[in-house]
N, C-alpha and C positions, 0 to 999 in steps of 0.2 A: 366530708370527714367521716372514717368509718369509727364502731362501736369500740371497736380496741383502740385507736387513737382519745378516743372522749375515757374510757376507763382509767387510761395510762395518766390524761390531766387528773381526773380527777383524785386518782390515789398518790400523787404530786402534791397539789393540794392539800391532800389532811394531812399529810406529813411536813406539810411545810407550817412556817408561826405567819403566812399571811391569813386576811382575816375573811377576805372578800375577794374574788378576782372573774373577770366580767370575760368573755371570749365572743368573737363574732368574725365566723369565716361562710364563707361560701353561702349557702342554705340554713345552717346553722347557727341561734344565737344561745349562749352557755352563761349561767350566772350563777354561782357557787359562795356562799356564807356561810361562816362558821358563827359559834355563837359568838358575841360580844366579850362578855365578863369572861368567861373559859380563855378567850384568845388575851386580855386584858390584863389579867390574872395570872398565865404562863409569862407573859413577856416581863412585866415587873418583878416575877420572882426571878427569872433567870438574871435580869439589868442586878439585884439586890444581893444573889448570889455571887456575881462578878466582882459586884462591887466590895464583898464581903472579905472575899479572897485577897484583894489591893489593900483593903486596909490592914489587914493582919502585918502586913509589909512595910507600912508605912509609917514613920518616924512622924512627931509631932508637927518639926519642920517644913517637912515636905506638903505639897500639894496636891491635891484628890482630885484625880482622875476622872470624870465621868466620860464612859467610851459607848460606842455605836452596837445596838444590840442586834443592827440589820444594815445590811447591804443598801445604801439610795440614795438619795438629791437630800442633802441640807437645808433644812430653811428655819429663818432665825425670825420668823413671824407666821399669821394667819395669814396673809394675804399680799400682794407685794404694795410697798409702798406705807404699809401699816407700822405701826411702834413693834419694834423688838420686844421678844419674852426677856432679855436680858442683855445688858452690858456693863462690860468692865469696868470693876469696882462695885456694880450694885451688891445688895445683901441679897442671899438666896436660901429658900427654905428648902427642906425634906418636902418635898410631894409638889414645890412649884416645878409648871413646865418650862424647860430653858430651852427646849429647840422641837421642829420636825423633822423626821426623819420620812421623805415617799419612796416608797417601794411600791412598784405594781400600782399605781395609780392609787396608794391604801396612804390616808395622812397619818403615821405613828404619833403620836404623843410621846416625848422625850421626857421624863421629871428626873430634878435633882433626890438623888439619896444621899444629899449632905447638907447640913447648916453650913452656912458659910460666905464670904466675901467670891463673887467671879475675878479670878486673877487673869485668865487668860479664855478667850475665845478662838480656839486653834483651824476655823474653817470661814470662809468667806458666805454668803449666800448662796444658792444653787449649787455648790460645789458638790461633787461625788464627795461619797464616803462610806469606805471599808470597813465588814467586820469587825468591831474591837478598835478599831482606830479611835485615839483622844479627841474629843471635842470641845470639851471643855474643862480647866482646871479652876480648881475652887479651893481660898486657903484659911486660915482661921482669919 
C-alpha cells in the first residue's frame, strides 16, 4: 500500500464520526483513534439536535421518533443471547441506552432523548440500518 493511499484513509477518517478503525493489508497493519469524549460528544449532540428538530413538529399525540445517527447492523443487546436494553411497553428514560448501532466494527451506544413508554421497536436483531431510519417509537 503506498503513502497516498494510507493519507487518503486516513483524511476519510477524521472526517468521518467513526471513532476507531483498524486496517491490515499486505505488509501493512494501520490503527487509527480518535479521542473518545470528542467522538461521544459530536454523536449525542448531533442524535439531540435531530431529535430537537422532530419535536418542534410533533403534536402531543403522536409518537417520538428515535432514528439512526449512522449507517450499521442493529443490535438490541450486548452480546447475543443476552437481555434486551428494551422492550415494548417498558418505561424508558433520557440518557438510558435502547439499542446498538456497529459500524466499521465500532459498538455505537444508542440513548433515548425521551422519557417515555417504547411503543414500537421498528428493527429486528442484526438488521441493517439506514441513516435517519426509525428505530424506535416512544409515546407518553
Amino acid at each position: 500500500m503506498d503513502t497516498n493511499k494510507i493519507k487518503e484513509l486516513i483524511e476519510i477518517f477524521e472526517n468521518s464520526q467513526v471513532s476507531t478503525m483498524e486496517l491490515e493489508a499486505d505488509d501493512i497493519k494501520l490503527k487509527l483513534t480518535k479521542e473518545q469524549a470528542a467522538s461521544a460528544k459530536f454523536m449525542s449532540n448531533k442524535v439531540d439536535i435531530e431529535n430537537d428538530k422532530q419535536e418542534n413538529t410533533l403534536t402531543e399525540s403522536q409518537e417520538k421518533q428515535i432514528k439512526a445517527p449512522l449507517v450499521g447492523t442493529y443490535y438490541e443487546s450486548f452480546a447475543p443471547g443476552s437481555k434486551p436494553f428494551i422492550t415494548e411497553g417498558q418505561e424508558v428514560h433520557k440518557g438510558d441506552i435502547v439499542c446498538i448501532i456497529e459500524a466499521m466494527k465500532v459498538m455505537n451506544e444508542i440513548h433515548s432523548p425521551y422519557d417515555g413508554t417504547v411503543k414500537k421497536i421498528c428493527l429486528n436483531n442484526g438488521e441493517l440500518v439506514e441513516f435517519d431510519q426509525t428505530l424506535i417509537l416512544i409515546g407518553e
